[in-house]
Z-matrix of the N, CA and C atoms (Angstrom, degrees):
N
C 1 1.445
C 2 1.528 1 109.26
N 3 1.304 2 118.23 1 117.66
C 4 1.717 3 106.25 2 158.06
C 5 1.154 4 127.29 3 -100.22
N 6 1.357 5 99.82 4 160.16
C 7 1.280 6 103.31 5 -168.97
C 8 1.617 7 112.11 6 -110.97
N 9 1.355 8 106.46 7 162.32
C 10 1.580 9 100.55 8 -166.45
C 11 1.921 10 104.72 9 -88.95
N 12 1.323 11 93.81 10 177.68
C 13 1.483 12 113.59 11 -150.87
C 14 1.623 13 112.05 12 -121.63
N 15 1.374 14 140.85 13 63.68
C 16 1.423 15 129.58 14 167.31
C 17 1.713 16 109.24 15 4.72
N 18 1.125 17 109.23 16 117.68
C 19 1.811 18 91.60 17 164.24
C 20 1.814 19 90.94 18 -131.00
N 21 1.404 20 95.60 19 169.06
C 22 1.472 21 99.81 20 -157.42
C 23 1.790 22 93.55 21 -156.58
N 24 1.012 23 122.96 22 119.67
C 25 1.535 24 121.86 23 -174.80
C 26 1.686 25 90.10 24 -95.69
N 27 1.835 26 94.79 25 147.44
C 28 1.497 27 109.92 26 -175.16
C 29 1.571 28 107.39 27 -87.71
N 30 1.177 29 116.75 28 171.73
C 31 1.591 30 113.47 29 -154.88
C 32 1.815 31 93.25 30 -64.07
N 33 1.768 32 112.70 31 -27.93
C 34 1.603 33 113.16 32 -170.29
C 35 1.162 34 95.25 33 -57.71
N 36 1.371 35 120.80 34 -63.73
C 37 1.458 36 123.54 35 -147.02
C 38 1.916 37 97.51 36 -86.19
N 39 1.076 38 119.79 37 -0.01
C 40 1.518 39 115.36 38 136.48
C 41 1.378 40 140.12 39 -47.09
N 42 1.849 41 104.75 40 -55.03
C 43 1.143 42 74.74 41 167.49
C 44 1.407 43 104.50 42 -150.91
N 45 1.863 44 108.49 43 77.83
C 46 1.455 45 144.45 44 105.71
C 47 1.334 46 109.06 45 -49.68
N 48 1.054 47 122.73 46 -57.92
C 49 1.288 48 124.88 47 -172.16
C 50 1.353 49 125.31 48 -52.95
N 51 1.813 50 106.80 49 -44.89
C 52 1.624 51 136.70 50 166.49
C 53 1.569 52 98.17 51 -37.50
N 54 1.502 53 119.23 52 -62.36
C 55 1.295 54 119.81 53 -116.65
C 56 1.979 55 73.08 54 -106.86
N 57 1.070 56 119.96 55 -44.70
C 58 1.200 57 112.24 56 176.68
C 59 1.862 58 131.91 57 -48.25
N 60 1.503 59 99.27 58 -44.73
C 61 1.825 60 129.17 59 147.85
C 62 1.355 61 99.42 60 -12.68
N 63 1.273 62 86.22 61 -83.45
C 64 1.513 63 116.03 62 -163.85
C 65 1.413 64 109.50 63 -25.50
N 66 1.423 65 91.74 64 -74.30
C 67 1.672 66 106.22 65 -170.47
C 68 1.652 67 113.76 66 -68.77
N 69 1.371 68 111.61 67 2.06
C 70 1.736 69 106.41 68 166.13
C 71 1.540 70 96.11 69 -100.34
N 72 0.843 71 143.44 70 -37.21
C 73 1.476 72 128.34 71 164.08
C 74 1.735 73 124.30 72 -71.05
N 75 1.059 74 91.51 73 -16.37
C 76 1.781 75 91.47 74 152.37
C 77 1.459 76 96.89 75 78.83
N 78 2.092 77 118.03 76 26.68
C 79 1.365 78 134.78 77 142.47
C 80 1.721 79 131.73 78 -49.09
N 81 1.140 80 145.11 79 20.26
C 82 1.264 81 159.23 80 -164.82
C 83 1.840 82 129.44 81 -1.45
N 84 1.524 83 81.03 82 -49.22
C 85 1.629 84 123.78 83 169.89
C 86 1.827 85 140.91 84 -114.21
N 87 1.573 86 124.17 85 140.82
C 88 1.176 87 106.82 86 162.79
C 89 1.391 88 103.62 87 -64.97
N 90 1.189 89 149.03 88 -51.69
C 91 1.245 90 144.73 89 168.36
C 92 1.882 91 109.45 90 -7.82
N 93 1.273 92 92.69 91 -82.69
C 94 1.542 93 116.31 92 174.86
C 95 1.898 94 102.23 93 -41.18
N 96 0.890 95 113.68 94 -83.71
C 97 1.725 96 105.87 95 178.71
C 98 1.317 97 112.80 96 -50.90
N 99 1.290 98 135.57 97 -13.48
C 100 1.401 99 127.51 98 -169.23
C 101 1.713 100 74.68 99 -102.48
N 102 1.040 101 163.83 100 32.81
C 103 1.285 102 152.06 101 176.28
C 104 1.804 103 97.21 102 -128.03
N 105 1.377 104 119.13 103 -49.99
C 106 1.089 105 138.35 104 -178.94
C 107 1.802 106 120.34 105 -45.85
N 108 2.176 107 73.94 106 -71.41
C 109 1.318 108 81.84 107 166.56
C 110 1.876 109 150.47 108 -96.65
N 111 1.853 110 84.85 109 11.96
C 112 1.587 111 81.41 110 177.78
C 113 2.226 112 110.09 111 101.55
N 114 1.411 113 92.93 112 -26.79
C 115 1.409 114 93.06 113 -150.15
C 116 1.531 115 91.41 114 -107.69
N 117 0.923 116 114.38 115 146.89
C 118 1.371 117 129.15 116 174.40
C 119 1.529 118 123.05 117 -57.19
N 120 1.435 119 140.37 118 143.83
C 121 1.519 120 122.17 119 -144.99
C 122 1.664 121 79.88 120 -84.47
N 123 1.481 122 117.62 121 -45.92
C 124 1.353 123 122.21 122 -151.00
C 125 1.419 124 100.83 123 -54.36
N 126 1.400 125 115.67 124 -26.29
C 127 1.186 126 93.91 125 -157.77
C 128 2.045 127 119.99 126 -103.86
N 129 1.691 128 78.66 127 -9.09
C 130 1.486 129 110.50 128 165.64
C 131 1.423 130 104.67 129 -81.41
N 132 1.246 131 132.58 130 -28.80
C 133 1.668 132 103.49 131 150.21
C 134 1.246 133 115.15 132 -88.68
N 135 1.242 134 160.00 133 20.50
C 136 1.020 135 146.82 134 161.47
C 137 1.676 136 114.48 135 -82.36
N 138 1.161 137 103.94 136 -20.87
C 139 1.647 138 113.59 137 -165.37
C 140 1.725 139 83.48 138 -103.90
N 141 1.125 140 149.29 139 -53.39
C 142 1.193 141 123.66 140 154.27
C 143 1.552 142 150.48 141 -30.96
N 144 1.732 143 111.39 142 -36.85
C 145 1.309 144 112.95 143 163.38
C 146 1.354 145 100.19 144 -101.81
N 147 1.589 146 126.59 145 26.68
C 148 2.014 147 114.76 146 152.19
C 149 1.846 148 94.54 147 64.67
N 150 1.484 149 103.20 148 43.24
C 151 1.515 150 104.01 149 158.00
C 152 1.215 151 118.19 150 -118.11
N 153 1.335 152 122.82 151 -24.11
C 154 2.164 153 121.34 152 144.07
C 155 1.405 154 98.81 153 -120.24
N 156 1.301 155 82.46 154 -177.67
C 157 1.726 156 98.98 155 -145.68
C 158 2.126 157 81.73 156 -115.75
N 159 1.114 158 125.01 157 132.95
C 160 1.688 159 111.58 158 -163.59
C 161 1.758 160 78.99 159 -113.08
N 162 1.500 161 81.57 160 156.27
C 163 1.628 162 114.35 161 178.52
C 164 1.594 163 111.04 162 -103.37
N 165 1.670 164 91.81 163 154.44
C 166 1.511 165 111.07 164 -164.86
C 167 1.426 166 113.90 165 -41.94
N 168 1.391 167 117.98 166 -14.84
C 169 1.297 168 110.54 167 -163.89
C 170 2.148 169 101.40 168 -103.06
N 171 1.331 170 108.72 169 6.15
C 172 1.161 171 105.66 170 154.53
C 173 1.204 172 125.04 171 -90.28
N 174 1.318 173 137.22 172 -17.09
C 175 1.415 174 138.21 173 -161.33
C 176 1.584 175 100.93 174 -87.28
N 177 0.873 176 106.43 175 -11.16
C 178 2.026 177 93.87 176 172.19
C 179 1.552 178 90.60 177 -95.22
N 180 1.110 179 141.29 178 -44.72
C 181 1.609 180 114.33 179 -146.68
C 182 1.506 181 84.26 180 -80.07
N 183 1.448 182 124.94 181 -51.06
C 184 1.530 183 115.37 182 -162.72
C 185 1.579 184 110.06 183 -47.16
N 186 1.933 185 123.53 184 -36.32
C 187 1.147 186 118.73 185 169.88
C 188 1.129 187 143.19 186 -63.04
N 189 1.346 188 113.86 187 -25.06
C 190 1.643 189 144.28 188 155.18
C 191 1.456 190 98.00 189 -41.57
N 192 1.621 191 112.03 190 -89.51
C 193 1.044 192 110.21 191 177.61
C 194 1.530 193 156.67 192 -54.95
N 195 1.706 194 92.13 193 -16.35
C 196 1.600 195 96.31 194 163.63
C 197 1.575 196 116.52 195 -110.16
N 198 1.482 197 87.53 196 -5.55
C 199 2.426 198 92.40 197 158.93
C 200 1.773 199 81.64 198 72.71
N 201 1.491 200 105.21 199 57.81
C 202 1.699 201 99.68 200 172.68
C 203 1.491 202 89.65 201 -152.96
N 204 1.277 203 108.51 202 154.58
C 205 1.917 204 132.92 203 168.48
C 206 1.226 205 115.68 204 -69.57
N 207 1.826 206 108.89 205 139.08
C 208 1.364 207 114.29 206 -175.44
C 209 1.783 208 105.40 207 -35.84
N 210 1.120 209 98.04 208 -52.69
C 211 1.848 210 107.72 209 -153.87
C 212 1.817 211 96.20 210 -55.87
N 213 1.470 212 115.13 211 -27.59
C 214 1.783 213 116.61 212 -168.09
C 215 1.557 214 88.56 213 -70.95
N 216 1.332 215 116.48 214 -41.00
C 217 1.564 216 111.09 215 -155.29
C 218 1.448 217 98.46 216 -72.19
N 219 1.203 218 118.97 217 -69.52
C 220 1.843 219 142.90 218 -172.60
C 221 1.526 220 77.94 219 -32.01
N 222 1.280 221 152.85 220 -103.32
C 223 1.594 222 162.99 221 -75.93
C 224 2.014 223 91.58 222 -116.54
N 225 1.489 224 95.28 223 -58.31
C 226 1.406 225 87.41 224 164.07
C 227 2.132 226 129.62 225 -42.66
N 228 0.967 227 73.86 226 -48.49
C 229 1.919 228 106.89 227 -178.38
C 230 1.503 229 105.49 228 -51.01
N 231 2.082 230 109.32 229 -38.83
C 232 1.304 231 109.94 230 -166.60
C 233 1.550 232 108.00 231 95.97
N 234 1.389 233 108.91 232 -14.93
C 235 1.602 234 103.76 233 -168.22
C 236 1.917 235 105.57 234 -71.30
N 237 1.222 236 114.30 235 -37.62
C 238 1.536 237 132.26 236 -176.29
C 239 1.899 238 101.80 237 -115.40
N 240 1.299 239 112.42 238 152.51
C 241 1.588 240 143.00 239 165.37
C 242 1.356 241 100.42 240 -78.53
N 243 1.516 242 115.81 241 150.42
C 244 1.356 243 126.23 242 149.63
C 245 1.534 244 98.24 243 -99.55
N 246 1.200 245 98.65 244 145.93
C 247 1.707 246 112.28 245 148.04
C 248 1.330 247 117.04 246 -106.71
N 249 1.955 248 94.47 247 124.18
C 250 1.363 249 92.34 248 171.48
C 251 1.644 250 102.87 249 -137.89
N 252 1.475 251 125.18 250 138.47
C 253 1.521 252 118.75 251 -175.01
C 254 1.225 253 100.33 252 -87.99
């Protein structure tokens, strides 16, 4: 039987992940997502390299705007684990 595994992306591969997003939604800029989403770029990278911790009321616009699920954003963020066996 296996058992499953916490996975937890590091603040890099956070935001690899950001910058990769981006460019499948055809986002170019923090400029551009901070336009999209309402949220300020500064502070949309800060919650990407895991230097504040963002509140509930960011996780919808960032999902809007990167066309991804609470649970992709939260886990990306560090806020939630994936399980994977």
């Amino acid at each position: 039987m296996k058992t499953k595994k916490d996975i937890r992306l590091t603040s890099e591969e956070s935001q690899s992940w950001l910058r990769s997003r981006m460019a499948e939604v055809g986002i170019s800029s923090f400029d551009e997502l901070q336009e999209i989403s309402g949220i300020d770029k500064g502070s949309i990278s800060r919650y990407f390299r895991r230097e504040r911790i963002p509140g509930i009321d960011v996780v919808e616009p960032l999902c809007k705007a990167l066309k991804v699920s609470p649970e992709t954003i939260l886990s990306v963020l560090g806020a939630i684990s994936r399980r994977r066996s």
